[in-house]
Steps between C-alpha positions, in 0.01 A plus 500: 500500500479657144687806541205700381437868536114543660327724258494812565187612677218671251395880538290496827615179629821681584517617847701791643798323552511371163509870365757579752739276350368560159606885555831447656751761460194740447377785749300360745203677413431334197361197677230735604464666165454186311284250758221846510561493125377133447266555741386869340423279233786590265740284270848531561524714159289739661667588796672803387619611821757186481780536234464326124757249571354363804125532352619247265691271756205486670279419237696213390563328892134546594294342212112542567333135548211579351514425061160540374363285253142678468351832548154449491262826540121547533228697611589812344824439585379491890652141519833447436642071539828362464624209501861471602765275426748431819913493454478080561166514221236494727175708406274676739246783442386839658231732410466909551112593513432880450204579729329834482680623852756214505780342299574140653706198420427139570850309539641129487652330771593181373555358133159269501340356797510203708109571684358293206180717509307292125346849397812719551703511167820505709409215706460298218785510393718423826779651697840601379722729740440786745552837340813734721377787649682701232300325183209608704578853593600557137158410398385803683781708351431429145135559576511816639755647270228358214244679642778857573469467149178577485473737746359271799639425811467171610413476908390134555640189445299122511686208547237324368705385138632192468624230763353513919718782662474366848701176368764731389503666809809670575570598144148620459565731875848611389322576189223720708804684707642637205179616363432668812778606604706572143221575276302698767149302426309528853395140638172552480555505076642171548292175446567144589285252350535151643266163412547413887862469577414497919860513630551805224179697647674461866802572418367827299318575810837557680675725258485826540357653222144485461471380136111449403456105484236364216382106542409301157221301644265400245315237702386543902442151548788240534345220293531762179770657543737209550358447165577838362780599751718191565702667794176526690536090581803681723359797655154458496250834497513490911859521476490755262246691626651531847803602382339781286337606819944498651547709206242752544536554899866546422479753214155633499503528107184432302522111356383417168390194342511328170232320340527416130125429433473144271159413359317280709793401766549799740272747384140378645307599758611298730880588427445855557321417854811326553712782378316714695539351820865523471547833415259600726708342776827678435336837334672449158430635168415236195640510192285339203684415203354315232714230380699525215471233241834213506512273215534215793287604710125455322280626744402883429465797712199624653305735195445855588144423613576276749843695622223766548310300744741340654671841604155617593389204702831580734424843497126379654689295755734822629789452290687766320551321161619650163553331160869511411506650151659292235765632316740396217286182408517522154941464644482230643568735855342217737841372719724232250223526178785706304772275652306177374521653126806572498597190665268266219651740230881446587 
């Protein structure tokens, strides 16, 4: 054995017991004052109620995890994109959209990717660790005391950033628990996106909040999408699909699916027929997105014209279809593009 001192944990990895022995000697009230601090969304400097002397102890043992390395901002300011550099120098990204009757924030789960999806920036560039459920809840802290700032409250959160969430499972739920149940954001203002993890969806069925589930399909055949979605060789769509239909009988919450719309592979006629058919079956709402341009991935997205009709030919075929609006492109805000830069940079 080294002899080495674990490090101490960061700001919201710490868990009650840690603060308990981190306030020894003191009242035993102040654990309750300072975990609803943290989780009021306050820095240890600014919880007056506790004295000076232990604001400052506590702002030197519980370091945040979160160092960011850019602040990118767009739309008017209505998109907000960090990327974030990890105490062991990982980087991961989030993203806080200003709607006009919503404030939301799409979080990482995992420093890059191991689905290997070719047109998804993180994909590309491979899998490096799972993120703690504290790196992620802080995500949504910083986020939502960005947009206090600016007078907006933010009330939904997508874990739809970085990494699969349902391969980081118990983080990711622990993650979700303290959200709920710290931050007070109501389940259903909770997303989970997953490419397919099957075992994830079931287990997700059995917990017991009901957390709105969102599947990235982009192909309803199996021959494509174990072309565009490796994972499907694993759980193939009739596995997914009837464990969807577990999900849905269980929680009785909308589902929503993905579809990034690339020219001339998923987005023809007889890809939205497809499409169709599946949401049909398990009443879901479809997300279009149009891709966003990768320097390794050459194909383009679908142009507005054909996004049109493709989100028009599922409308004809009874499903409820919108066009996900893009924001921060000119940001790089599509999941790992502001990671890659400042990975090619450094």
């Amino acid at each position: 054995m080294s002899g080495r001192s674990p490090s101490p944990p960061t700001r919201y990895d710490a868990s009650r017991d840690d603060l308990r022995a981190l306030l020894t000697g003191e009242p035993a009230y102040r654990l309750r004052q300072v975990w609803d601090g943290l989780h009021a969304l306050r820095e240890p400097a600014e919880m007056t109620d506790l004295p000076a002397p232990l604001r400052h102890r506590l702002a030197e043992a519980l370091p945040a995890a979160l160092e960011p390395v850019t602040t990118s901002v767009s739309d008017g300011g209505d998109t907000v994109k960090w990327l974030w550099r990890l105490p062991d120098g990982a980087l991961v990204e989030s993203v806080l959209m200003h709607y006009a009757t919503r404030t939301t924030v799409c979080v990482s789960t995992q420093a890059g990717c191991a689905m290997a999806c070719g047109f998804c920036a993180t994909g590309q560039a491979g899998f490096e660790r799972n993120l703690s459920a504290g790196e992620i809840v802080e995500q949504v802290v910083r986020a939502a005391r960005t947009g206090q700032e600016s007078g907006r409250r933010l009330g939904n959160v997508v874990f739809m950033g970085m990494g699969e969430p349902l391969a980081n499972y118990d983080r990711v739920w622990a993650a979700v628990r303290r959200l709920h149940d710290d931050l007070g954001i109501s389940a259903r203002h909770l997303t989970l996106s997953t490419v397919g993890v099957v075992p994830g969806i079931r287990r997700l069925a059995g917990e017991d909040l009901p957390v709105n589930l969102a599947v990235s399909l982009h192909a309803a055949n199996d021959g494509l999408r174990d072309e565009l979605v490796p994972i499907n060789r694993r759980y193939p769509l009739a596995e997914l699909i009837a464990a969807c239909r577990e999900y849905l009988d269980a929680k009785g919450r909308r589902l929503s699916i993905e579809w990034a719309l690339i020219a001339g592979v998923n987005d023809r006629d007889r890809d939205a027929a497809e499409l169709a058919a599946i949401a049909r079956s398990l009443a879901a709402h479809v997300n279009l997105i149009p891709l966003n341009p990768t320097a390794e991935y050459d194909t383009p997205g679908s142009p507005p014209a054909r996004v049109r009709t493709f989100r028009e030919l599922l409308r004809s075929l009874g499903v409820n279809a919108t066009v996900r609006q893009n924001r921060g492109t000119s940001i790089d805000a599509a999941c790992g593009q502001l990671r890659a830069v400042a990975v090619e940079l450094g």
